[in-house]
VEXDREN-2710 file (C-alpha; in Angstrom, 1 decimal):
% VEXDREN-2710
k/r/px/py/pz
1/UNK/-50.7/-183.5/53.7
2/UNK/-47.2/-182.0/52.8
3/UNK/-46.4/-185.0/50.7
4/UNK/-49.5/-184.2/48.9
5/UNK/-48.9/-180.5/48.2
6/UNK/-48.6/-179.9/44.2
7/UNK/-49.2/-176.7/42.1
8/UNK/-53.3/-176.9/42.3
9/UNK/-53.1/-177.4/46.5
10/UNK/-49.8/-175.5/47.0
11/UNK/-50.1/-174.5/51.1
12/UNK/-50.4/-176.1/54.5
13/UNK/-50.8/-173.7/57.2
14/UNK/-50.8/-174.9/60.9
15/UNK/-52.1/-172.4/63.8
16/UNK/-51.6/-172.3/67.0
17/UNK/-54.3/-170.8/69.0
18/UNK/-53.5/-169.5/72.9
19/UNK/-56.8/-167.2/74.5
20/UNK/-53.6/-165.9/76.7
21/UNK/-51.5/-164.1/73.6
22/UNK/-52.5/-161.6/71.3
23/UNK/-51.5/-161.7/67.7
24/UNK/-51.4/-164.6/64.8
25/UNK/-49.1/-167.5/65.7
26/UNK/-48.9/-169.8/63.0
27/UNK/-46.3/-171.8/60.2
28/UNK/-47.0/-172.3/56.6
29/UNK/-45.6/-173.8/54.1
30/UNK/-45.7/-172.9/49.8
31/UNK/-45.2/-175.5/47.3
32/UNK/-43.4/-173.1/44.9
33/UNK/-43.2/-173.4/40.8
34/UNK/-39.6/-174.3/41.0
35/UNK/-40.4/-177.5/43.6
36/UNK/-39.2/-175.6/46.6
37/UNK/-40.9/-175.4/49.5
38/UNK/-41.1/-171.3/50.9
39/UNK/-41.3/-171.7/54.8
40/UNK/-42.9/-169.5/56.8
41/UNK/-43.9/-168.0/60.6
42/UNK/-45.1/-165.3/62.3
43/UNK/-44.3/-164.9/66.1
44/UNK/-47.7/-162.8/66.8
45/UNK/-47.0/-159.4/65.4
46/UNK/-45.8/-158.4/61.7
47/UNK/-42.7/-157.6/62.7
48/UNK/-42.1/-161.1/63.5
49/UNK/-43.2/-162.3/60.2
50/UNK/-39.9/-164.8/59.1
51/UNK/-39.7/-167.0/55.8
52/UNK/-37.4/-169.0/54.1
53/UNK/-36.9/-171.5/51.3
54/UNK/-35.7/-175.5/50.9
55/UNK/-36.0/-178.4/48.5
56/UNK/-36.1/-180.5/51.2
57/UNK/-39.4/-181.9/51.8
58/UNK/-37.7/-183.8/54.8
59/UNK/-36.5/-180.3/56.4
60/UNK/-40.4/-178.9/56.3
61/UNK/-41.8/-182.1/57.9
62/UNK/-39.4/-182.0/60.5
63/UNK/-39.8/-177.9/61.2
64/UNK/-43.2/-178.9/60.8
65/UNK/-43.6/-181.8/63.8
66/UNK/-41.1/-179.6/65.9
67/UNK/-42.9/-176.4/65.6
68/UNK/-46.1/-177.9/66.2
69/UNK/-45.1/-179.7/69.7
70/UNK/-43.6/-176.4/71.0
71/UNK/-39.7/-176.9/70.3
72/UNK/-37.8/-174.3/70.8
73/UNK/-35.0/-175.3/68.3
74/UNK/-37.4/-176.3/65.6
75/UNK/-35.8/-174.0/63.1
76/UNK/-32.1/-175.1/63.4
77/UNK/-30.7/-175.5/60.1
78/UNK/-32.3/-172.8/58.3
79/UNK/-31.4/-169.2/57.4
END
């Protein structure tokens, strides 16, 4: 699906849902005009609302896969 992203389907948003926790919990990722890729997630609240910004297609997939299996350093390597 991220290989497929293009200016007329420009996000992928994955969510994780826990009944326990309050709040949205979720990464998304922008195909941007410019072929960047805007990288984003929220850690429940607004407050915790981060996003940053890559050419790397390989860097999102890999944020991506790590963020979805619950790793704690899945966002190593960005600012």
């Amino acid at each position: 699906m991220l290989a497929n992203l293009q200016r007329s389907n420009r996000y992928l948003t994955l969510e994780r849902l826990d009944e326990g926790r309050e709040g949205d919990w979720y990464i998304q990722v922008w195909f941007c005009d410019n072929n960047t890729y805007r990288l984003e997630y929220r850690d429940g609240e607004p407050a915790e609302h981060f996003q940053t910004q890559t050419v790397s297609q390989d860097k999102v997939l890999q944020a991506l896969l790590s963020w979805a299996a619950g790793k704690s350093d899945w966002s190593e390597g960005f600012m």
